[in-house]
N, C-alpha and C positions, 0 to 999 in steps of 0.2 A: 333301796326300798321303794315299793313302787307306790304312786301319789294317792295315799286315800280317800282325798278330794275327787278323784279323773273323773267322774260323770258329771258330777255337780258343775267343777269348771268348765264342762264342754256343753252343759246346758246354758251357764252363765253367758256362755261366748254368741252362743246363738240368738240367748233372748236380749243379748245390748248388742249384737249386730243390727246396722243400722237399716241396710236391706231387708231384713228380716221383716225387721217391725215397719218398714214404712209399706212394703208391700201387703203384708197379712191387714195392714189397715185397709189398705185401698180394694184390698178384695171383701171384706167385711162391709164396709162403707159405700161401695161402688164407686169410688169417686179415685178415677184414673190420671187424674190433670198429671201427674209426675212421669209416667208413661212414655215413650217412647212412640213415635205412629211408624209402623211399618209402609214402606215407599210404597205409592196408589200403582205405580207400574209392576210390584209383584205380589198384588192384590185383586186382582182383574178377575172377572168372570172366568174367561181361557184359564187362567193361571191356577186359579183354585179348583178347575176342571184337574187340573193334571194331578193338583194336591202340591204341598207343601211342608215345610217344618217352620212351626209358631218361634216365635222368640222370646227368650225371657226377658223382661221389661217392657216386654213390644204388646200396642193392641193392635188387631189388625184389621181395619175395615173394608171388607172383601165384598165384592159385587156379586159374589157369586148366587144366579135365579134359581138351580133347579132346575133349568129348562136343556143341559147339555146331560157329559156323562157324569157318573157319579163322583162325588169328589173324596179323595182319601187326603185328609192332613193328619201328620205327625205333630203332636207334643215335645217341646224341648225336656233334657234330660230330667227327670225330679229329684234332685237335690236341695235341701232345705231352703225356703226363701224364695224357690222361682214364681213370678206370676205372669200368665198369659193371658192377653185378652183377643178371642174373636168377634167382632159387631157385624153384624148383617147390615148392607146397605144398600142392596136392592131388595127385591121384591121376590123370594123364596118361595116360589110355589108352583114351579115346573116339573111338579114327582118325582126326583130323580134324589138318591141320598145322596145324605154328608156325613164322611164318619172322621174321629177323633181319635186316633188312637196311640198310646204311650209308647216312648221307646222302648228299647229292649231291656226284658229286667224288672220294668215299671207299672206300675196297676193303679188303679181309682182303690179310692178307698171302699170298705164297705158299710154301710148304709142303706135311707133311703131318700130320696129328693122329689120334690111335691109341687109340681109348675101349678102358681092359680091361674085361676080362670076372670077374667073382670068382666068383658063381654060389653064396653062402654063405648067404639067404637073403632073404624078403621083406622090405624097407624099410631095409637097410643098403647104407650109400654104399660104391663100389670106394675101395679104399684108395689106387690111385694116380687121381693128376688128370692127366686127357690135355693135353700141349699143343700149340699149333700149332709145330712147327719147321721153322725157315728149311733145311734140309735135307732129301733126301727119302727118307723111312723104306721100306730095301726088303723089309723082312719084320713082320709083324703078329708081334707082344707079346702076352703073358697074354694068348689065344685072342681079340683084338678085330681089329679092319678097318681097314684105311689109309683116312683118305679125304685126298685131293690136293686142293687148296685151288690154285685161280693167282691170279696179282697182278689177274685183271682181274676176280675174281668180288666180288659186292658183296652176296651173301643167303646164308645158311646157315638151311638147311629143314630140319625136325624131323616125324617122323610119330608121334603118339601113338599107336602101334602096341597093340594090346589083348594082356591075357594075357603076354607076355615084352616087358620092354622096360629101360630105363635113367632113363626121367623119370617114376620113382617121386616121394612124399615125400620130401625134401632133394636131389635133385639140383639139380646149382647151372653156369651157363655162366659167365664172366668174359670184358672185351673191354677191353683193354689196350692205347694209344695209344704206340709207343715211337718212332715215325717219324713226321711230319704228312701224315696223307691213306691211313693204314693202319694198319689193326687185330689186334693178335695177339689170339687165343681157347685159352681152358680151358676141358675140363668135365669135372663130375667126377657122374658117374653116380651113382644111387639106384636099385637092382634090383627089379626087380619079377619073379615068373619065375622064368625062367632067367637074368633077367639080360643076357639077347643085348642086344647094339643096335637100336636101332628100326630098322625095313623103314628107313624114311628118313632118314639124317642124313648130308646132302651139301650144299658148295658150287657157287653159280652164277652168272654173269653173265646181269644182266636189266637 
């Protein structure tokens, strides 16, 4: 007879994995101290030119300016529990994109996610961190932009917009596995500027 329990236990399993719950905190909370740093040598400007695949537990503090060619990073698989972290640690504003985009199989959730705007000076982070929500936001917050996110988009594109933009020094993105086969996102903006959002920061199916 088969277990009439089977869903229940295999939610039970998930939400007293210890993974689970210590990462969904730290992507909530922002506070990554548990984290893993992925090595400064396959983090480089050139290196994130060529793109790469994020790691799960890993944040990755990548120098990459915008000012080469475009950079394509892969997301690690989503399976329940993964969390990624990418931080900006140079100076993103060479127009050239960054796109993110899921392995095979894998999609962002759908939503919508709302970057503020704080506008309080060069190289200080917005105080709120945008998140993707499973609901859809019909009015823009602290002067920022809705962008709509569907279940079938699999790349989230970034334009290193020069002069005003958000991927200053310490802006940081997070991608958070809380369903298998979709990804929730945070970011939490570094001003440059004005502070506006980059000309680019939208999802899409490709």
């Amino acid at each position: 007879m088969a277990n009439p329990l089977y869903g229940s236990n295999k939610f039970d399993v998930e939400l007293n994995s210890a993974k689970y719950i210590r990462h969904k905190m730290a992507y909530l909370s922002g506070q990554y101290q548990d984290l893993e740093l992925t090595a400064a040598a396959d983090t480089t400007d050139a290196k994130t030119d060529t793109g790469f695949t994020l790691k799960d537990g890993h944040i990755c503090e990548s120098l990459w300016d915008g000012d080469g060619a475009a950079a394509s990073m892969v997301l690690p698989a989503a399976t329940v529990g993964v969390l990624t972290v990418f931080r900006f640690v140079a100076q993103a504003d060479g127009a050239a994109s960054i796109t993110f985009t899921t392995g095979s199989g894998d999609y962002y959730e759908a939503g919508t996610i709302c970057p503020a705007i704080d506008n309080l000076g060069v190289g200080l982070q917005v105080a709120d961190t945008a998140y993707l929500q499973r609901w859809t936001q019909s009015v823009a917050t602290k002067g920022g932009a809705i962008v709509t996110v569907a279940k079938t988009h699999n790349t989230l594109i970034i334009a290193a917009t020069a002069s005003n933009n958000q991927t200053y020094i310490g802006a940081e993105l997070a991608w958070f596995c809380d369903v298998k086969g979709f990804y929730k996102l945070s970011f939490k903006g570094s001003e440059l500027g004005s502070g506006a959002i980059n000309a680019t920061f939208a999802t899409s199916a490709v």
